[in-house]
C-alpha positions in Angstrom: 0.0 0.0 0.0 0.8 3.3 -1.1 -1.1 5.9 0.0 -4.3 6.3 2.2 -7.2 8.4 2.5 -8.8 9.2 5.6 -12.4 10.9 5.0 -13.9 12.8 7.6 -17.1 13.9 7.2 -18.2 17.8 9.3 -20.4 19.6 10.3 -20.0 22.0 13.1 -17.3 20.3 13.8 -15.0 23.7 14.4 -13.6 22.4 18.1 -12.5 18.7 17.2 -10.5 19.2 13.7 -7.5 21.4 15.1 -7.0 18.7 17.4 -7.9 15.5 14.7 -5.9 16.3 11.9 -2.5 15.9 13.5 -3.3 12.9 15.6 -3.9 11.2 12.6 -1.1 12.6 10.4 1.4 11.5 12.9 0.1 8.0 12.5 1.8 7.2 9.7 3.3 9.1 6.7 1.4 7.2 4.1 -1.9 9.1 5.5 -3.8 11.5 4.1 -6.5 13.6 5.0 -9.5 14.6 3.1 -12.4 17.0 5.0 -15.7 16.4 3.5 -17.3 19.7 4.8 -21.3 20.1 4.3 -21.4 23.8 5.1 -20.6 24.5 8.3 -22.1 27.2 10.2 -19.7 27.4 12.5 -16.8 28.0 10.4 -15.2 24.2 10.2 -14.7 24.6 6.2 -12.9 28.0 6.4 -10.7 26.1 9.4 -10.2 23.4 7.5 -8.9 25.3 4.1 -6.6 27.1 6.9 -5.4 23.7 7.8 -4.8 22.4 4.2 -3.4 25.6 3.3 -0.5 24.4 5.8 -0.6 21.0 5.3 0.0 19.8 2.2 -1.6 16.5 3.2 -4.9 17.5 4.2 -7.4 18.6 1.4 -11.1 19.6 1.6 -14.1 19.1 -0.2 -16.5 21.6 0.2 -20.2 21.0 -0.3 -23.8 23.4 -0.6 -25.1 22.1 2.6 -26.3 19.7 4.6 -26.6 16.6 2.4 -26.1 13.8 4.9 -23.2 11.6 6.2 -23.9 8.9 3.8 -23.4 10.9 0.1 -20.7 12.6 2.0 -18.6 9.7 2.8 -19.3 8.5 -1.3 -18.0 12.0 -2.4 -14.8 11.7 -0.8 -14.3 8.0 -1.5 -15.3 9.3 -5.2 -12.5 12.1 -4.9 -9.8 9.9 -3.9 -10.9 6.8 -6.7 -9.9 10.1 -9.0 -6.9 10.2 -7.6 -5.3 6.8 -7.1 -5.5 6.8 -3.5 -4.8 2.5 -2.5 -6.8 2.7 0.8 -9.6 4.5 2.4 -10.9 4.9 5.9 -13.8 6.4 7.6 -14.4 8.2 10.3 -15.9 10.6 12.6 -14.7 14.1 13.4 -15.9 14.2 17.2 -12.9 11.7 18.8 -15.2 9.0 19.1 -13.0 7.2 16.7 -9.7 7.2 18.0 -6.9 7.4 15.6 -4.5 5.8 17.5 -6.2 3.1 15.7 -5.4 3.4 12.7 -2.0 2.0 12.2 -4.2 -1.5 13.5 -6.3 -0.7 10.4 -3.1 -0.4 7.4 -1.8 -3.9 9.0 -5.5 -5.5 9.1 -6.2 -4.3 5.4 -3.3 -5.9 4.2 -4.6 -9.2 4.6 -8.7 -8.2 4.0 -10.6 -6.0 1.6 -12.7 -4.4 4.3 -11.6 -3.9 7.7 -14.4 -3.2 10.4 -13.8 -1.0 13.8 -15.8 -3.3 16.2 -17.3 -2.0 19.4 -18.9 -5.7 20.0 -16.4 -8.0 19.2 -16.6 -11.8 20.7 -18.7 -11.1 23.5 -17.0 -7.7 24.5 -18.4 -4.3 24.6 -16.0 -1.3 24.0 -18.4 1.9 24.5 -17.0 4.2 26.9 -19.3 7.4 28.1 -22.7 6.1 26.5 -25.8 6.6 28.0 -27.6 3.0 29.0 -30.5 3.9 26.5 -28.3 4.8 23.7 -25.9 1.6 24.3 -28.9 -0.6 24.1 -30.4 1.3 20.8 -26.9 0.4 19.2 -26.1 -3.6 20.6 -29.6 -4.4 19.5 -29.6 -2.3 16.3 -26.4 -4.2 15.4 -28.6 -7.8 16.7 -32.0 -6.5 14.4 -29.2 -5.9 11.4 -27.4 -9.3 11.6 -30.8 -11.2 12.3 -32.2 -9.7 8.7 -29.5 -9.4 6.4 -27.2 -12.2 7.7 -23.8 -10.2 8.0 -21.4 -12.5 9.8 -19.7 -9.8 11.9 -19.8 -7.9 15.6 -20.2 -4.8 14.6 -22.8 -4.1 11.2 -23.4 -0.6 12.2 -19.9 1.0 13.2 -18.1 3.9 11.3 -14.7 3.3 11.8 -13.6 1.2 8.4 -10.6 1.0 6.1 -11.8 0.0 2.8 -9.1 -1.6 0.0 -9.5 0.7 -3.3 -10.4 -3.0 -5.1 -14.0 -2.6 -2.8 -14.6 0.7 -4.1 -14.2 0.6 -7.2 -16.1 -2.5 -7.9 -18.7 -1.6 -5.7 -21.3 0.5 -8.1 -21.5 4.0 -5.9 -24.5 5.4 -7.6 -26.2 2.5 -6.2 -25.8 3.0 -2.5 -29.2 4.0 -1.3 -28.7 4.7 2.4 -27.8 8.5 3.7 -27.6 8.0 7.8 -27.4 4.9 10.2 -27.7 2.4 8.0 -25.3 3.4 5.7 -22.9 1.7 7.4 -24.9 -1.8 7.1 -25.1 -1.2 3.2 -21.4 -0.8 2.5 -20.6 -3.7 4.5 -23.2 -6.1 3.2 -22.7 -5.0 -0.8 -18.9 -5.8 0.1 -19.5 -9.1 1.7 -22.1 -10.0 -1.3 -19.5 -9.5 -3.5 -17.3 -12.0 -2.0 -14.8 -9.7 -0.2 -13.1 -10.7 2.6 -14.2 -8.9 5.8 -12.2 -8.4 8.8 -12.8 -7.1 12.2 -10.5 -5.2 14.8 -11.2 -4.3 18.3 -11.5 -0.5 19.2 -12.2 1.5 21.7 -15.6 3.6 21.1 -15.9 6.8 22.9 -18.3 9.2 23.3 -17.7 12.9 21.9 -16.9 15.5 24.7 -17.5 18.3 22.6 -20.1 19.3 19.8 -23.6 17.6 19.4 -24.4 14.5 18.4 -25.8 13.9 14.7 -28.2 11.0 15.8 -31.7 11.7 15.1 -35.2 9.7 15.1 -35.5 9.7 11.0 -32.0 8.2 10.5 -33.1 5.2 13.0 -36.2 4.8 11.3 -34.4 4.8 8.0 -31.6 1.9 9.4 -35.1 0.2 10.3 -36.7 -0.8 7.3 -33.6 0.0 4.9 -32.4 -3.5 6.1 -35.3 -5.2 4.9 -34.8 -3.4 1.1 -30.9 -4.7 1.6 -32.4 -8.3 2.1 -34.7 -8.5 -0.6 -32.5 -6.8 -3.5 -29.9 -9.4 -2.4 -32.5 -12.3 -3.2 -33.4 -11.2 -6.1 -29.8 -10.5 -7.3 -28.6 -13.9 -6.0 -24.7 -12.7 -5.4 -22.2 -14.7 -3.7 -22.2 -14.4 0.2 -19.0 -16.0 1.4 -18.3 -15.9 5.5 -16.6 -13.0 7.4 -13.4 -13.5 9.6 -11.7 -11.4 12.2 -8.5 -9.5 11.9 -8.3 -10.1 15.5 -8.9 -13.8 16.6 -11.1 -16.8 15.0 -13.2 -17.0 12.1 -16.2 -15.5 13.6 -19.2 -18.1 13.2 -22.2 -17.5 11.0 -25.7 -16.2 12.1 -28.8 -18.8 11.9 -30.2 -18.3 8.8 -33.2 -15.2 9.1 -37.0 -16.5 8.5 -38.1 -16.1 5.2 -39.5 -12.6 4.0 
């Protein structure tokens, strides 16, 4: 591998990025870093063209408004398929996502096509700061998603991720449906149908301590029945579903098979 990409979606996210980009540039001199901005009212595209303007490895996309988290993530993976970038991860803006991660993801996506941040890996939970209510709403969203779509992995709704460029560019972008939650889910489960091989590492998942959060009731609803549309397309399409393993231990096992539609 070559060069990476790390796309971070913003909005409002004027506090965290000062502090973000250089924890992640001083991961590894491979990285670079592209700000997928959706307008900021706060000002977090006019910091972040202050930040590329001194860093010649950071570089900003700039968008009309608030379009969603979903389109954003495939505009910069579209932005750096233009430009021959080898690998791609995701993630948030807020520090949930903590990049000392990241040199765990470049060692994992050597060996897999998609590489999976997992808050719920073999029985353990890695959330730190959640409230009860939203820790639940996640563990069983990520149960509801397996049970219907039958992803074989821990985590089907996290947003930390390292994608190979192979994934992306055989995965048809204008095709990707979802915009919030359950974007996450349809990445993942167009990868595995297409016979990539999916790996999981362990993280550490914590909660912002500054900003707000972008969770909201129409982006659960959305993950709800956007699972369902996942599972039927995928019936009709009849693609190859091999089994996902885990960059960090065993082959993790399979799901029982969900009840018929």
């Amino acid at each position: 591998m070559q060069r990476a990409l790390v796309v971070i979606p913003t909005y409002n996210e004027r506090d965290n990025l000062p502090r973000l980009v250089p924890s992640i540039l001083s991961r590894d001199p491979r990285l670079e870093i592209l700000v997928v901005d959706d307008g900021s009212p706060d000002g977090t595209g006019a910091m972040a063209d202050e930040i590329a303007a001194a860093e010649r490895r950071v570089h900003v996309l700039h968008r009309a408004g608030k379009l969603g988290l979903g389109t954003a993530y495939l505009a910069g993976f579209g932005w750096g398929l233009a430009r021959g970038y080898d690998a791609f991860i995701q993630m948030d803006a807020d520090f949930s996502h903590d990049p000392a991660h990241i040199p765990q993801f470049l060692r994992a996506v050597e060996e897999y096509d998609l590489v999976l941040g997992s808050r719920y890996l073999e029985g353990r939970v890695t959330v730190v700061n959640w409230p009860i209510t939203r820790l639940l709403l996640s563990y069983f969203a990520n149960v509801y998603a397996r049970w219907v779509t039958g992803l074989p992995v821990g985590d089907a709704t996290g947003g930390f991720k390292c994608f190979r460029r192979e994934v992306l560019a055989t995965l048809d972008l204008d095709r990707v449906e979802s915009n919030g939650y359950s974007f996450q889910i349809e990445m993942s489960f167009r990868a595995w149908k297409l016979g990539f091989r999916i790996g999981e590492i362990p993280i550490m998942f914590v909660d912002r301590d500054l900003g707000e959060s972008k969770m909201s009731k129409a982006i659960v609803r959305e993950a709800i029945w956007r699972v369902w549309r996942l599972r039927l397309l995928s019936a009709f399409r009849r693609l190859h579903s091999p089994r996902a393993v885990s960059a960090a231990g065993p082959t993790l096992p399979p799901p029982s098979d969900p009840p018929a539609a």
